[in-house]
LOKERO-952560 format. One record per residue (C-alpha): x, y, z. Coordinates in steps of 0.1 Angstrom, whole numbers, plus 5000, padded with zeros to 4 digits. Each point is the difference from the previous one (the first is absolute). Last residue first. Example, Ala and Ser with C-alpha at 12.3 -4.5 7.8 and 13.67 -1.06 7.14 Angstrom:
<pts>
+------+------+------+
:   px :   py :   pz :
+------+------+------+
: 5137 : 4989 : 5071 :
: 4986 : 4966 : 5007 :
+------+------+------+
</pts>
This chain:
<pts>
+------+------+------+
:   px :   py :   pz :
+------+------+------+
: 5343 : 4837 : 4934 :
: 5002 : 5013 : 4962 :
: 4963 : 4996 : 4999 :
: 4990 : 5018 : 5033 :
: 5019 : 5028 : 4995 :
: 4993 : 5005 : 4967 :
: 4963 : 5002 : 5011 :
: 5006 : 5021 : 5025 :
: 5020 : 5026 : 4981 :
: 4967 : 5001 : 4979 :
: 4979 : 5007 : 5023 :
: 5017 : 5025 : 5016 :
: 5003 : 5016 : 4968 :
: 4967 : 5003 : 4991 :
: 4994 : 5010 : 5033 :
: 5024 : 5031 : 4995 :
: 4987 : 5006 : 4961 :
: 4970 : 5007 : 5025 :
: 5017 : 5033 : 5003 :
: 4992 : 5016 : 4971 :
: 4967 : 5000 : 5008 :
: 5007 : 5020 : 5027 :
: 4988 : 4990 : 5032 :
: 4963 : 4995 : 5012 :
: 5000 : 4965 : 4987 :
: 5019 : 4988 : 5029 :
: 4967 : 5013 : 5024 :
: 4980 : 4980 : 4983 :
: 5021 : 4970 : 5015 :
: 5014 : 4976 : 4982 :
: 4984 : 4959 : 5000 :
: 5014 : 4967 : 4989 :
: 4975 : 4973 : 4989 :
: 5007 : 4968 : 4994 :
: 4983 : 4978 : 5031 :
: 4972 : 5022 : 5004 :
: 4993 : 4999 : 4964 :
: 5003 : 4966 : 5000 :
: 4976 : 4990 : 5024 :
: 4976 : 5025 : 4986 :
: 4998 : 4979 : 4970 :
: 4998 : 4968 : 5018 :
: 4969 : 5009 : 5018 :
: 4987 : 4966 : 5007 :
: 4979 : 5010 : 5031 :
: 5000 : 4974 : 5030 :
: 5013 : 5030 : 5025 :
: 4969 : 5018 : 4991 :
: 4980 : 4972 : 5014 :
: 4973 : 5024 : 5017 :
: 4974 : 4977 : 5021 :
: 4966 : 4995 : 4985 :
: 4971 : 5024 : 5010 :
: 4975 : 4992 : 5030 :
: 5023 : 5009 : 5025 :
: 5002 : 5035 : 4988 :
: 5023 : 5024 : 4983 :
: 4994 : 5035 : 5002 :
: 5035 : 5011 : 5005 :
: 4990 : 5005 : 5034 :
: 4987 : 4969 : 5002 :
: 5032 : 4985 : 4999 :
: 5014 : 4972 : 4973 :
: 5029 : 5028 : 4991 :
: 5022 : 4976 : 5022 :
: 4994 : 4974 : 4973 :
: 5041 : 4995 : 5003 :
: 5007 : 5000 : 4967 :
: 4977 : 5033 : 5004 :
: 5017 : 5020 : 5028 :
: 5034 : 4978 : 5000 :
: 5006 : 5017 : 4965 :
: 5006 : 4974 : 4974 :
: 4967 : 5012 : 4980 :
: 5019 : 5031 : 4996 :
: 5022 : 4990 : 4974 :
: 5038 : 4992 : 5021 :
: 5029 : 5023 : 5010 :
: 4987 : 5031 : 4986 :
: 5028 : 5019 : 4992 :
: 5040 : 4989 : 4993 :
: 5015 : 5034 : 5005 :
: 5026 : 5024 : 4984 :
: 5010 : 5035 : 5011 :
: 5030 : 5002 : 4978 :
: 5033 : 5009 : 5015 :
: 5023 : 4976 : 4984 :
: 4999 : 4977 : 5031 :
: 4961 : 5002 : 4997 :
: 5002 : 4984 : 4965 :
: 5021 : 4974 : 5015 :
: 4972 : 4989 : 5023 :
: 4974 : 5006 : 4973 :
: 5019 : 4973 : 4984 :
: 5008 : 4976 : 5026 :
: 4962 : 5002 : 5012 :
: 4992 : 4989 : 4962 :
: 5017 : 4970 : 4999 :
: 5035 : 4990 : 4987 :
: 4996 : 4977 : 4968 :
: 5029 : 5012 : 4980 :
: 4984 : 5040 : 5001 :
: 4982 : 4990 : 4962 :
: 4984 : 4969 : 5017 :
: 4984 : 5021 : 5030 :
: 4977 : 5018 : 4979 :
: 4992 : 5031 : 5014 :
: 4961 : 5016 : 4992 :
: 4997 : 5040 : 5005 :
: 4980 : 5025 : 5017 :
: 5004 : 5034 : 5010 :
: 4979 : 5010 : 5028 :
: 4978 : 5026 : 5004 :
: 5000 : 5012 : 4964 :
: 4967 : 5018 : 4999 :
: 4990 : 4988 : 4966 :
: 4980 : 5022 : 4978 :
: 4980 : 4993 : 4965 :
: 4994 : 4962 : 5012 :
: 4981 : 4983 : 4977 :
: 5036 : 4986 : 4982 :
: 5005 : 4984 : 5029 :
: 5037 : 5001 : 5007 :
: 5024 : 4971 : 5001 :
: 5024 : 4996 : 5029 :
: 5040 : 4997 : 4991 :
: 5016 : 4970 : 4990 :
: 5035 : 4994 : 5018 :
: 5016 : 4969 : 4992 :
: 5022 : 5010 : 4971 :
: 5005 : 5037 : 4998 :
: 4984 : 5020 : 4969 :
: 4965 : 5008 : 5013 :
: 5018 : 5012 : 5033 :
: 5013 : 5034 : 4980 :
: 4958 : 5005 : 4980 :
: 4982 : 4995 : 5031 :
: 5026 : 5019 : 5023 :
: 4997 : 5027 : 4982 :
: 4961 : 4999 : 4994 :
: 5000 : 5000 : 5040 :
: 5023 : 5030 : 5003 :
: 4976 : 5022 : 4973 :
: 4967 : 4991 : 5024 :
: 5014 : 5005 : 5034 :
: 5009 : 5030 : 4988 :
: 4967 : 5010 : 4986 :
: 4982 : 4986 : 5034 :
: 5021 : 5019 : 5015 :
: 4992 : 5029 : 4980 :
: 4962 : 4998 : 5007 :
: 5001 : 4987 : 5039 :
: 5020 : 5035 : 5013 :
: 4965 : 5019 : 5000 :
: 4985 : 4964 : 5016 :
: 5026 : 5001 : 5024 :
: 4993 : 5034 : 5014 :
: 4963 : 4990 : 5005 :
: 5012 : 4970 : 5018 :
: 5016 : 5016 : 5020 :
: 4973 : 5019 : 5010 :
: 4976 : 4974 : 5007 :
: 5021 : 4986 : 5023 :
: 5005 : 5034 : 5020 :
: 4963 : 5001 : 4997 :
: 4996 : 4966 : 5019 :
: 4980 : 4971 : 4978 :
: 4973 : 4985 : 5019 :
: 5002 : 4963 : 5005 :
: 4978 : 5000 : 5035 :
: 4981 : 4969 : 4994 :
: 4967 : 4984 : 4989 :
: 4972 : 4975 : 5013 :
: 4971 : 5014 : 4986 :
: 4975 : 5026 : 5007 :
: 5016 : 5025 : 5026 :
: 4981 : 5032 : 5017 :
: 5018 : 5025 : 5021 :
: 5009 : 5023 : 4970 :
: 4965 : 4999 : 4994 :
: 4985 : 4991 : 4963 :
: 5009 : 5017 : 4965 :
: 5032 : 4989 : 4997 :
: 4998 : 4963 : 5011 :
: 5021 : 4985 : 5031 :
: 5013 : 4968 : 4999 :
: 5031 : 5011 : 5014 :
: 5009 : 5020 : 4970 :
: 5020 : 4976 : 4981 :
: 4975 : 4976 : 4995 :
: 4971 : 5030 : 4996 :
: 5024 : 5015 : 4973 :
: 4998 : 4963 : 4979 :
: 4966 : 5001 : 5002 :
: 4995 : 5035 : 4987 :
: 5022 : 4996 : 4971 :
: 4983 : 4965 : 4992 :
: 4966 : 5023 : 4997 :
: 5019 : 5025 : 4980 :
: 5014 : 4978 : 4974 :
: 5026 : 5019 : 4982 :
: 5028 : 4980 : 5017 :
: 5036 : 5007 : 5018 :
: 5014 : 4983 : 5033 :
: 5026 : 5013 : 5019 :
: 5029 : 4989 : 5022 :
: 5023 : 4999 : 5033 :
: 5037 : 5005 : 5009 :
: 5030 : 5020 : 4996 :
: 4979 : 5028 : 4979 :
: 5016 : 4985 : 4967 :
: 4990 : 5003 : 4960 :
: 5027 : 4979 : 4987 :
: 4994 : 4972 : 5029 :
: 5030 : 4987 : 5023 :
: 4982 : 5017 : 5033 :
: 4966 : 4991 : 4995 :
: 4976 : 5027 : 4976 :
: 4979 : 4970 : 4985 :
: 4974 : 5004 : 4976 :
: 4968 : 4979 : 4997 :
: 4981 : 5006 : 4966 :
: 4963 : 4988 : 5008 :
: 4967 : 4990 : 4978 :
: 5025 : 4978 : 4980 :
: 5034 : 4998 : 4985 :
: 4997 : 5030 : 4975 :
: 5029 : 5003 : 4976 :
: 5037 : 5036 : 5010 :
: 5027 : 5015 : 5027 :
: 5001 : 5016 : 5031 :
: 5016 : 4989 : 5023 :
: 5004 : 4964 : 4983 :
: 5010 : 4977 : 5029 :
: 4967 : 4995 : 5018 :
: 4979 : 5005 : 4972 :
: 4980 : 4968 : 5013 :
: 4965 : 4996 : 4988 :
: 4974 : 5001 : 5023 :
: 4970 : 4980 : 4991 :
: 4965 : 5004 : 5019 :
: 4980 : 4970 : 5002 :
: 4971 : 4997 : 4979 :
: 4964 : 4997 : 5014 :
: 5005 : 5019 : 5033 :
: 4988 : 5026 : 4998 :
: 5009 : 5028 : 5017 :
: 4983 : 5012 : 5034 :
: 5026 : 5011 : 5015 :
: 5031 : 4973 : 4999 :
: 5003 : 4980 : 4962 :
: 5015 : 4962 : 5009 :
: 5037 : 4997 : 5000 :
: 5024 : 5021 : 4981 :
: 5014 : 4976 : 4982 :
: 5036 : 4997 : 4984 :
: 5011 : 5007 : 4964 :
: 5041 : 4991 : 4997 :
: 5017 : 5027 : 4980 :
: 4989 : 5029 : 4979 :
: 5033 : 5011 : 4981 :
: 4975 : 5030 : 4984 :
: 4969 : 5023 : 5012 :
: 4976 : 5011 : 4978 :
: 4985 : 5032 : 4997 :
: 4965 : 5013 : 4983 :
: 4979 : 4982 : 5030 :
: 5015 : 5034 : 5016 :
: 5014 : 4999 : 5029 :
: 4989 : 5008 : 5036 :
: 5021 : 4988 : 5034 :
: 4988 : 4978 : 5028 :
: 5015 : 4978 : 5029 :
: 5000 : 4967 : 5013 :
: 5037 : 4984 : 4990 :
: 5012 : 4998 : 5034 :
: 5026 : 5009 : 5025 :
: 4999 : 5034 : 4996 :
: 4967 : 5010 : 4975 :
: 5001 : 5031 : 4973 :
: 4965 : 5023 : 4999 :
: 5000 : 5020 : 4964 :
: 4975 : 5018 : 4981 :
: 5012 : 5035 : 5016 :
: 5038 : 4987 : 4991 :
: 4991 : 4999 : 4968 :
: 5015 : 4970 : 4982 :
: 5011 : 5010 : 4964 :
: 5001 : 4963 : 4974 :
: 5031 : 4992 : 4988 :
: 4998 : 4997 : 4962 :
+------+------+------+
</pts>
């Protein structure tokens, strides 16, 4: 179930993820992705345990609990969009307060206006931001239904065309956000020719193909390149150097190297009309064999 945000429990964030909204501990959030950490606990928390934020960033908003945060991004390609920014949700109170102080300048909501307590920034959400998103989350239901009926189309269509095997669904998940459809090529059905030729042909019949994520995340010149080895992160001398760019991660590797993405907002057609990627796909495919 998608889970109402009140807008009077709600502080957004541009250019960061600090910011607040209260939910239930009744509601789960799906199509979690990577968890990242929020860094050590700011007004007075303790600091014990380390704070997890789970990333919702692509699920706006969907359904399982990733930690003692949900982040949510409302950036420009999102399904829930303000053109940029972000929100964080939990039903802890004291992390509620920290994270609002980050966002907030520092400041506290019971002290001076005048008086700051930790190193923060000015990420507070505009009302003309806020109120788009407050029309987007009226519209958010029956896209999400759309988006929904078009992406079991294409499951059941693709399922039948050699080479193309479409994303499995955790069966925990009782909603999925659809931000991107995803779906495996095998180069071997398309006589051998790789998987920028295909989306590249898919984009010549009209479909807004793309290859994604060009490498797993721990190719990224920020971490292969221990460049997250700052203090600032909260790294110290005194730890061992990152060696992200050492990790076997063959899995992901191949996922990155397979994967063809469509955008969410293809899926807000017709469902009907996915028989026109289907299609596509297929004509494609003959193409390439009979060449």
């Amino acid at each position: 179930m998608i889970a109402p945000i009140r807008p009077a429990f709600v502080s957004a964030s541009f250019r960061s993820f600090f910011a607040v909204a209260s939910i239930s501990r009744s509601s789960r959030v799906s199509a979690g992705a990577e968890p990242g950490l929020v860094g050590s606990a700011p007004g007075g928390l303790s600091s014990s345990s380390t704070p997890v934020a789970g990333s919702s960033c692509s699920a706006s908003p969907a359904s399982s609990g990733t930690g003692s945060f949900g982040s949510w991004s409302f950036q420009a390609s999102k399904n829930l969009s303000a053109g940029e920014g972000g929100a964080l949700t939990t039903d802890d109170a004291a992390l509620a307060e920290a994270a609002w102080e980050l966002h907030n300048c520092g400041r506290r909501r019971d002290e001076p206006w005048y008086a700051h307590f930790e190193p923060g920034g000015n990420h507070r959400l505009t009302e003309w931001s806020a109120a788009v998103l407050a029309a987007g989350l009226r519209r958010l239901p029956a896209q999400i239904e759309r988006r929904t009926a078009c992406a079991a189309v294409l499951d059941t269509e693709l399922s039948t065309v050699d080479g193309i095997r479409p994303l499995g669904r955790d069966a925990r998940a009782d909603v999925h956000a659809h931000h991107l459809y995803l779906f495996r090529y095998d180069p071997a059905a398309f006589a051998g020719l790789d998987r920028e030729w295909f989306v590249a042909a898919l984009r010549h019949h009209g479909i807004p193909a793309a290859t994604g994520y060009p490498a797993p995340l721990d190719r990224q010149p920020l971490f292969a390149q221990a460049r997250f080895d700052r203090r600032a992160t909260g790294w110290t001398p005194a730890n061992p150097a990152t060696r992200y760019g050492a990790l076997p991660l063959p899995v992901c590797e191949r996922a990155c190297a397979e994967t063809v993405w469509l955008p969410h907002s293809l899926l807000l057609a017709e469902p009907a009309e996915m028989a026109d990627v289907v299609t596509a796909i297929r004509e494609v495919q003959h193409s390439a064999v009979a060449s």
